[in-house]
C-alpha atoms as an extended CHARMM CRD file, in Angstrom:
* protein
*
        82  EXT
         1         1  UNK       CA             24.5360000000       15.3390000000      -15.1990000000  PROA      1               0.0000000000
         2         2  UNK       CA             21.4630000000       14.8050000000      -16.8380000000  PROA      2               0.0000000000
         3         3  UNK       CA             22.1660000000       10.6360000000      -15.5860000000  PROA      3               0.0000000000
         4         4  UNK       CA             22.2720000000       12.5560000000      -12.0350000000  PROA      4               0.0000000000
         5         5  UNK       CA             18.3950000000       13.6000000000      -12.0190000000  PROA      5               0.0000000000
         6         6  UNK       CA             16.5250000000       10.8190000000      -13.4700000000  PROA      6               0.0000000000
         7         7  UNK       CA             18.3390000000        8.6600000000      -10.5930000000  PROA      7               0.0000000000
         8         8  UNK       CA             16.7950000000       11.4270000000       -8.6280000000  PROA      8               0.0000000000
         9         9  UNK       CA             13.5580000000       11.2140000000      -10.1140000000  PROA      9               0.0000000000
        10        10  UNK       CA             13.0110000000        7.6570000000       -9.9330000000  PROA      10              0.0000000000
        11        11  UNK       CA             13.6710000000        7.2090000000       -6.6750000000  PROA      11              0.0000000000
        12        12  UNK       CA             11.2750000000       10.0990000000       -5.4550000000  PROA      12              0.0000000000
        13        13  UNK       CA              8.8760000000        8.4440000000       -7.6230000000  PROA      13              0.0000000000
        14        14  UNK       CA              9.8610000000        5.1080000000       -5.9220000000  PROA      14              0.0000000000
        15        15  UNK       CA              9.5510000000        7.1660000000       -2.4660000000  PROA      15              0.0000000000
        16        16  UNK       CA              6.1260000000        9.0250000000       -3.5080000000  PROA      16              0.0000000000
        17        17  UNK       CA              4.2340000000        5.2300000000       -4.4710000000  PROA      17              0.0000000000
        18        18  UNK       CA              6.0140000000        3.8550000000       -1.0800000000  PROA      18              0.0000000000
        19        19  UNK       CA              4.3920000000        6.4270000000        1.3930000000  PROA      19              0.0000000000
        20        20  UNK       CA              1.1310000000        6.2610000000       -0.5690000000  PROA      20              0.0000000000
        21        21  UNK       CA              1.0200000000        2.8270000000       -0.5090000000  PROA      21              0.0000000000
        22        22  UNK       CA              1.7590000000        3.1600000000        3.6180000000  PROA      22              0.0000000000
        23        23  UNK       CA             -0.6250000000        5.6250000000        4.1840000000  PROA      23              0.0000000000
        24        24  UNK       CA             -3.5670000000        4.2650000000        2.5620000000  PROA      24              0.0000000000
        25        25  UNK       CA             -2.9430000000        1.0960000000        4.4310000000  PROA      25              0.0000000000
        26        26  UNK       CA             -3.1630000000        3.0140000000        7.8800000000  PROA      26              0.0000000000
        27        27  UNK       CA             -6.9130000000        4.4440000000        6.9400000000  PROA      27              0.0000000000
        28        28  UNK       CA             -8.8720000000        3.6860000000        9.8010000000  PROA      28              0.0000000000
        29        29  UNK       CA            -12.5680000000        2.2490000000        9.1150000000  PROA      29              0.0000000000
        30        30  UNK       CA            -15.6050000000        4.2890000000        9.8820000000  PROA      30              0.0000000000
        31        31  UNK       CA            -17.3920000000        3.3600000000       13.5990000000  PROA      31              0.0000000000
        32        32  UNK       CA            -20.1730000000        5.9750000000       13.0760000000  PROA      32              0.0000000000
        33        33  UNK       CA            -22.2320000000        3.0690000000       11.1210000000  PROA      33              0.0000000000
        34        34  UNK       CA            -23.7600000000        0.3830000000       12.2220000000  PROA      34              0.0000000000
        35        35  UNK       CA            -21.9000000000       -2.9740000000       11.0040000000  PROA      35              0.0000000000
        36        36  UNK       CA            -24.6310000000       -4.1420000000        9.0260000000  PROA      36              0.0000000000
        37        37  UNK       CA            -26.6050000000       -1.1120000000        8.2070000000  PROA      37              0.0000000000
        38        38  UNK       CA            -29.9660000000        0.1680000000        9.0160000000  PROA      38              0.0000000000
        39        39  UNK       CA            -33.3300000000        0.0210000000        7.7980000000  PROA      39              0.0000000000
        40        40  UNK       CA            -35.3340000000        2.6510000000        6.4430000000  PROA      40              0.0000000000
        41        41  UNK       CA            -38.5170000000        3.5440000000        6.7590000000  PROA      41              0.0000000000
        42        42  UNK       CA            -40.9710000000        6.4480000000        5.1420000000  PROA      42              0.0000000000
        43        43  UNK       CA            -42.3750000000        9.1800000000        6.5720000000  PROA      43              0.0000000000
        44        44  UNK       CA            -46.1370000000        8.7830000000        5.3280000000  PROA      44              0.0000000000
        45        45  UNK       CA            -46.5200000000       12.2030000000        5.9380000000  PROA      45              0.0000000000
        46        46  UNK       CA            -44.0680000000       14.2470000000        4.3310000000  PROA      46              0.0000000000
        47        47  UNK       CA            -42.5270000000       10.8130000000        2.4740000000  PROA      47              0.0000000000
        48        48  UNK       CA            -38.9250000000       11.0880000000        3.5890000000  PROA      48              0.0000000000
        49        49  UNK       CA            -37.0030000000        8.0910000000        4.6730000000  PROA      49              0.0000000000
        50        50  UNK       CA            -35.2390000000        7.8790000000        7.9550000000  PROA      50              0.0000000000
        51        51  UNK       CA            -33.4420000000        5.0800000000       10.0660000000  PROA      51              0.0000000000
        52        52  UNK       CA            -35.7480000000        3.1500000000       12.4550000000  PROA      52              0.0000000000
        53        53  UNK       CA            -33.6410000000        3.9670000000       15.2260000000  PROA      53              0.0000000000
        54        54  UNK       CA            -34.2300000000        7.5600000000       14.7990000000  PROA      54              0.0000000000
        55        55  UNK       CA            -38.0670000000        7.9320000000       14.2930000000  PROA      55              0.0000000000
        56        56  UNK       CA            -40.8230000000        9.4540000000       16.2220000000  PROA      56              0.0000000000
        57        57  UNK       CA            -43.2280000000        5.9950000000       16.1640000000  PROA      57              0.0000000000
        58        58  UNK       CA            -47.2870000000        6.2770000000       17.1320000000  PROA      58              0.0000000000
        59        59  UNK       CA            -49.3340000000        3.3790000000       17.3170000000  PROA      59              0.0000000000
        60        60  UNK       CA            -52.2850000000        4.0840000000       15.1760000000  PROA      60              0.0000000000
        61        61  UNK       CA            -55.1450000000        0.7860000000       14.8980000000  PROA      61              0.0000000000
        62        62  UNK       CA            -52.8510000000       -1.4960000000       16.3610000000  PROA      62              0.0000000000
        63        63  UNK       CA            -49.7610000000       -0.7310000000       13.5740000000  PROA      63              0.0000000000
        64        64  UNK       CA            -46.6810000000        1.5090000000       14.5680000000  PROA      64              0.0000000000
        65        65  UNK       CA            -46.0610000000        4.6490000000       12.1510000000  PROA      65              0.0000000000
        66        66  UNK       CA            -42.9530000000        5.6990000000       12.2770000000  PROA      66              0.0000000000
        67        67  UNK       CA            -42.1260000000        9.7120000000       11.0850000000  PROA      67              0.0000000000
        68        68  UNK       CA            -39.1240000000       11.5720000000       10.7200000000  PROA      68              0.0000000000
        69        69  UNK       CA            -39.6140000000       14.0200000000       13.3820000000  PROA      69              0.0000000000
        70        70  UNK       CA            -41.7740000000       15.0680000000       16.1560000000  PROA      70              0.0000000000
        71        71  UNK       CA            -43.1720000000       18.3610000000       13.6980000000  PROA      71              0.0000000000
        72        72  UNK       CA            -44.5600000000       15.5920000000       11.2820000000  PROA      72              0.0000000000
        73        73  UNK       CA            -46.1940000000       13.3220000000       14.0770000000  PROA      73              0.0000000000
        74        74  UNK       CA            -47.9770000000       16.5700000000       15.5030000000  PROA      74              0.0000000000
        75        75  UNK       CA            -49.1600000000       17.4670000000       11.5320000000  PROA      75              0.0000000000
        76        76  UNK       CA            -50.3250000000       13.5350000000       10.8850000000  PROA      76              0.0000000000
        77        77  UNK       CA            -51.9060000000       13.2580000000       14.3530000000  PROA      77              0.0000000000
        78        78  UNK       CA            -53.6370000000       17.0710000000       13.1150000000  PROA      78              0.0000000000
        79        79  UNK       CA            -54.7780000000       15.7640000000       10.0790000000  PROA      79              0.0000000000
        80        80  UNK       CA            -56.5330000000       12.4470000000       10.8970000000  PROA      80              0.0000000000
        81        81  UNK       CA            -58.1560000000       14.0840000000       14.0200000000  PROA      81              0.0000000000
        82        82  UNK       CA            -56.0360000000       11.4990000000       16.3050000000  PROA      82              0.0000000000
């Protein structure tokens, strides 16, 4: 009897590492990112960092300042009297 359950036990062990093996195999890779990454850049008002592709950018002297939202342009323009 007791023979009879660690046959069972193996082979839902055996069973349990097969589908997890399976499974992790099937895990699809993430498309929300960009292949390579994306640079950074800092907010010189309020110093966070944000990706390029998703900052608010002025031209200020002839350089491009990028900021992490339109609220922190508005402040920076405020501030400098642009």
């Amino acid at each position: 009897m007791i023979l009879k359950w660690i046959i069972v036990i193996v082979i839902a062990y055996l069973l349990y590492k097969l589908i997890r093996a399976w499974n992790t195999g099937k895990e699809a890779p993430r498309t929300d990112l960009p292949a390579g990454g994306e640079d950074l850049v800092e907010d010189p008002f309020c110093h966070t960092y944000v990706p390029i592709s998703h900052a608010c950018r002025i031209v200020v002297d002839g350089k491009t300042v990028c900021f992490c939202s339109q609220k922190c342009l508005e402040a920076f323009k405020k501030e400098k009297h642009l």
